[in-house]
C-alpha positions as CSV (number, residue, x, y, z in Angstrom):
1,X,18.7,-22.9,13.3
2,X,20.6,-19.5,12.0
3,X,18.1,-17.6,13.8
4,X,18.5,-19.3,16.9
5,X,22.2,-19.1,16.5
6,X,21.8,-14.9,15.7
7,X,19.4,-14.3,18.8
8,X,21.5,-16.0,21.2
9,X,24.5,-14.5,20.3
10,X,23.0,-10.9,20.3
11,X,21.7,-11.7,23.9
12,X,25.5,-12.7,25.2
13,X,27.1,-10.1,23.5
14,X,24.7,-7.5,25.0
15,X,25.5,-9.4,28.5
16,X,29.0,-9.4,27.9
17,X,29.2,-5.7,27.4
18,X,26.7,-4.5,30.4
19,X,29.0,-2.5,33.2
20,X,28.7,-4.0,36.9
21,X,26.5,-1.6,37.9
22,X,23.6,-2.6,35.8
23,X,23.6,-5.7,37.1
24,X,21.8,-4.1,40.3
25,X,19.3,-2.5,38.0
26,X,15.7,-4.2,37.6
27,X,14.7,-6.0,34.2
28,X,11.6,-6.5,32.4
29,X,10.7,-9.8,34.4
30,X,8.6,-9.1,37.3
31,X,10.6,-9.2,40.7
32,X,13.9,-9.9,39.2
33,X,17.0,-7.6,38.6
34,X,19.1,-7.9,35.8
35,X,21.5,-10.3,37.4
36,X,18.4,-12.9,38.4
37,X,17.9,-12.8,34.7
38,X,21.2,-13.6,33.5
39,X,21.6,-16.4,36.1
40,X,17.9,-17.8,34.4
41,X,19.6,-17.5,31.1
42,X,22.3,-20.1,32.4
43,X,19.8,-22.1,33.2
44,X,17.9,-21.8,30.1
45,X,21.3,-22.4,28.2
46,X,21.4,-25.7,30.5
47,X,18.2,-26.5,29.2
48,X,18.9,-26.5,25.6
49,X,22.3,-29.3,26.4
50,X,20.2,-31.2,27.7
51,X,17.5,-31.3,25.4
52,X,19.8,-31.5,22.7
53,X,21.3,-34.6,24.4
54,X,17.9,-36.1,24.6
55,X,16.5,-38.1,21.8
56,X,14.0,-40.2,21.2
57,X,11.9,-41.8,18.6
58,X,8.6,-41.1,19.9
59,X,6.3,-38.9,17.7
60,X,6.1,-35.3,18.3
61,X,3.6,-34.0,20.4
62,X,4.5,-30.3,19.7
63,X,6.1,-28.0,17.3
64,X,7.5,-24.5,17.8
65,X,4.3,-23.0,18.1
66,X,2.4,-25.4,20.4
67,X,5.3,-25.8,22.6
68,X,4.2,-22.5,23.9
69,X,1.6,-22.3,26.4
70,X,-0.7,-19.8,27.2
71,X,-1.1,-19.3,31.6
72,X,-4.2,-17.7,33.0
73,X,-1.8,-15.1,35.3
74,X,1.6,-13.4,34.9
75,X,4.4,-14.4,36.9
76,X,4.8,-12.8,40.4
77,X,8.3,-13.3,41.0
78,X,7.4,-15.7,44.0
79,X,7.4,-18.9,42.2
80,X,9.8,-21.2,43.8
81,X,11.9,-21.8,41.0
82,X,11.8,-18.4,40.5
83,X,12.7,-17.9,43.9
84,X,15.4,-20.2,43.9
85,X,17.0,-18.4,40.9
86,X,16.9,-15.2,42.5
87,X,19.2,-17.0,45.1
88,X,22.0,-18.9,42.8
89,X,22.3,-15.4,41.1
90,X,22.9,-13.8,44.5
91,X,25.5,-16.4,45.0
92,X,27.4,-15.4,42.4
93,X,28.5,-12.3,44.1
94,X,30.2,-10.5,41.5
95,X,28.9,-9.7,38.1
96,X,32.3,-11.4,36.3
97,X,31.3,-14.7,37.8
98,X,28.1,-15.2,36.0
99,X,28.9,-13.7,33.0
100,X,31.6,-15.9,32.2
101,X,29.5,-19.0,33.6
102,X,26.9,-18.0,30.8
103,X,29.2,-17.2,28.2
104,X,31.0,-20.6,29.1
105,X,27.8,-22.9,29.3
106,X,25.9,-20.3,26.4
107,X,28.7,-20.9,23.9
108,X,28.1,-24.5,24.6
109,X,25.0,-24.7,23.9
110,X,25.3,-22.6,20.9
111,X,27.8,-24.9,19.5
112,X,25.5,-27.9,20.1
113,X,22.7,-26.1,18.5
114,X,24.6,-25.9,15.3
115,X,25.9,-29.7,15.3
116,X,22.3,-30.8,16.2
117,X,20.6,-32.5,13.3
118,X,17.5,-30.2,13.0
119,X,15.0,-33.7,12.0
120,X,16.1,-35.8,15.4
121,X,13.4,-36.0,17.5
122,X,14.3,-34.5,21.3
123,X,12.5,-34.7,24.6
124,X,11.5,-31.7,26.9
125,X,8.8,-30.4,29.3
126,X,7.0,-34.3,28.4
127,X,6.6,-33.1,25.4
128,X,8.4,-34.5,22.1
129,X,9.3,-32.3,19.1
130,X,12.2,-32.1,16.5
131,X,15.2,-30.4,17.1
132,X,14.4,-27.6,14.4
133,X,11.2,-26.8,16.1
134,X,13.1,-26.3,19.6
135,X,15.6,-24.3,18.5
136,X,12.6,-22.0,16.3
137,X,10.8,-22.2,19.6
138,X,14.0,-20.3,21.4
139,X,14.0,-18.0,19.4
140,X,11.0,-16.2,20.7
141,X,12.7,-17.2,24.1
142,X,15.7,-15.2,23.7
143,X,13.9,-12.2,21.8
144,X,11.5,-11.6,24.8
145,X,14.2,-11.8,27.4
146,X,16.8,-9.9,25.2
147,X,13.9,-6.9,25.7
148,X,13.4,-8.2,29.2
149,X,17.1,-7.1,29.9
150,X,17.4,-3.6,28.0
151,X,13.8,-2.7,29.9
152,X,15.6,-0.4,31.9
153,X,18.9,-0.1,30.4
154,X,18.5,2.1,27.1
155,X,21.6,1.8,26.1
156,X,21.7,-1.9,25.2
157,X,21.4,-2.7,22.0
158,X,18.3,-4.3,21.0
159,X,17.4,-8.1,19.5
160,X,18.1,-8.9,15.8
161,X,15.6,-7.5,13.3
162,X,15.1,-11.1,12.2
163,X,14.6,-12.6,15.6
164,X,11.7,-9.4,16.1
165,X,9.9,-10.6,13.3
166,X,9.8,-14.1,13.8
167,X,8.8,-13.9,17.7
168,X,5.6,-11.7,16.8
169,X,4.7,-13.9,13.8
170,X,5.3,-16.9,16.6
171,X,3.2,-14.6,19.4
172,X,-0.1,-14.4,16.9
173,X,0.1,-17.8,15.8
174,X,0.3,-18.7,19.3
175,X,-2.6,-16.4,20.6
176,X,-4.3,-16.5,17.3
177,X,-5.0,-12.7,17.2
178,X,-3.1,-10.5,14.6
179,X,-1.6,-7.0,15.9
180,X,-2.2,-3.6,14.2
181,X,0.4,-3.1,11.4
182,X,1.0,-0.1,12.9
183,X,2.8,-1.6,15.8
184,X,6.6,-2.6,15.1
185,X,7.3,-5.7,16.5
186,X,9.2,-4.7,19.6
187,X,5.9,-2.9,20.6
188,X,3.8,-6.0,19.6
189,X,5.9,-8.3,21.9
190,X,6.3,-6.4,24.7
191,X,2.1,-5.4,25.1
192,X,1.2,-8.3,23.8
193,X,3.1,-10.5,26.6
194,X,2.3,-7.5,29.1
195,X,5.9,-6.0,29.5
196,X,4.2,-2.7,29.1
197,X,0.3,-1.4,29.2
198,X,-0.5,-0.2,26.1
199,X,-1.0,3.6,25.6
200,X,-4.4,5.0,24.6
201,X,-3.9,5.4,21.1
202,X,-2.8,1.7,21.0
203,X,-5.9,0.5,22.8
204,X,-8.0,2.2,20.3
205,X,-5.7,0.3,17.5
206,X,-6.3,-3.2,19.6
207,X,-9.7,-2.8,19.7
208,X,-11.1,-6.6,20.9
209,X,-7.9,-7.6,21.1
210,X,-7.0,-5.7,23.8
211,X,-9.5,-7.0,26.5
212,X,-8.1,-10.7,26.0
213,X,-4.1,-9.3,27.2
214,X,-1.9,-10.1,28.0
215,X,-0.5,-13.3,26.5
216,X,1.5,-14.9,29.5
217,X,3.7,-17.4,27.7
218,X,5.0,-20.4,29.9
């Protein structure tokens, strides 16, 4: 749950601090700018307050590593929903409008992330899984879109050390493959998910691995 807690707040401070112009500059997620992602991190920070607010006692039917599923294609941008968020963030208008709509609903959900008991059992997705598992599961969330938004803005400081570590050791378990140790675990994330092809050298170090990437994570 500290984890969680450290990742998300990296991830709004780095928003907090980006000028308006970088808004208008594209991210790591295919077919959106910077500003579509933001707006889908409001969203996902929706998601988590209502989750949270969700119990149930029905077994779990996932943990933080199943909750993860692996899709046969990578998005395209046209999804509808994805599609529809490219909209709302257009909406916005001006950078200062969403970013004080995520840090006002992100701080939120923050706070109810640390008052959650981590053993209740909470409902998402129809799927069931305790509240420690979620929160572990969003931590690969925000670590992949935290390198989503610095893709093309080098100046942004990057996702917490911790957060790095945990998300590849969640991305092998997930696809059940290991990564050269020579890869640091921004580089295993980001190939490994397909944010970036990897170089020649790399594909030699992949070997097998490299002809079952990426690992589109939905």
């Amino acid at each position: 749950m500290d984890l969680f807690s450290h990742s998300w707040t990296a991830l709004r401070t780095a928003v907090a601090q980006l000028p308006d112009k970088d808004f208008e500059q594209p991210s790591g997620c295919t077919g959106w700018l910077v500003r579509d992602l933001v707006c889908h991190l409001v969203i996902d920070a929706q998601d988590v307050l209502i989750t949270l607010a969700t119990p149930t006692d029905t077994e779990p039917t996932v943990d933080a590593v199943t909750y993860w599923n692996v899709e046969d294609q990578p998005p395209t941008g046209e999804d509808p929903l994805d599609a529809l968020t490219v909209r709302l963030a257009a909406a916005y208008e001006e950078p200062r409008l969403l970013t004080f709509h995520l840090d006002d609903v992100g701080s939120a959900a923050g706070r109810a992330a640390a008052l959650a008991d981590p053993t209740v059992r909470v409902s998402t997705r129809d799927e069931v899984l305790t509240v420690d598992d979620y929160l572990s599961a969003y931590v690969l969330e925000w670590t992949l879109h935290h390198l989503d938004l610095m893709a093309h803005l080098p100046d942004v400081p990057g996702p917490p050390a911790e957060g790095l570590a945990r998300s590849r050791a969640m991305l092998e378990e997930i696809a059940g493959a290991v990564f050269p140790a020579s890869f640091t675990d921004e580089d295993a994330l980001l190939i490994g998910t397909g944010r970036r092809a990897p170089m020649e050298a790399e594909e030699v170090e992949l070997g097998e691995l490299a002809a079952k990437l990426p690992f589109v994570l939905g």
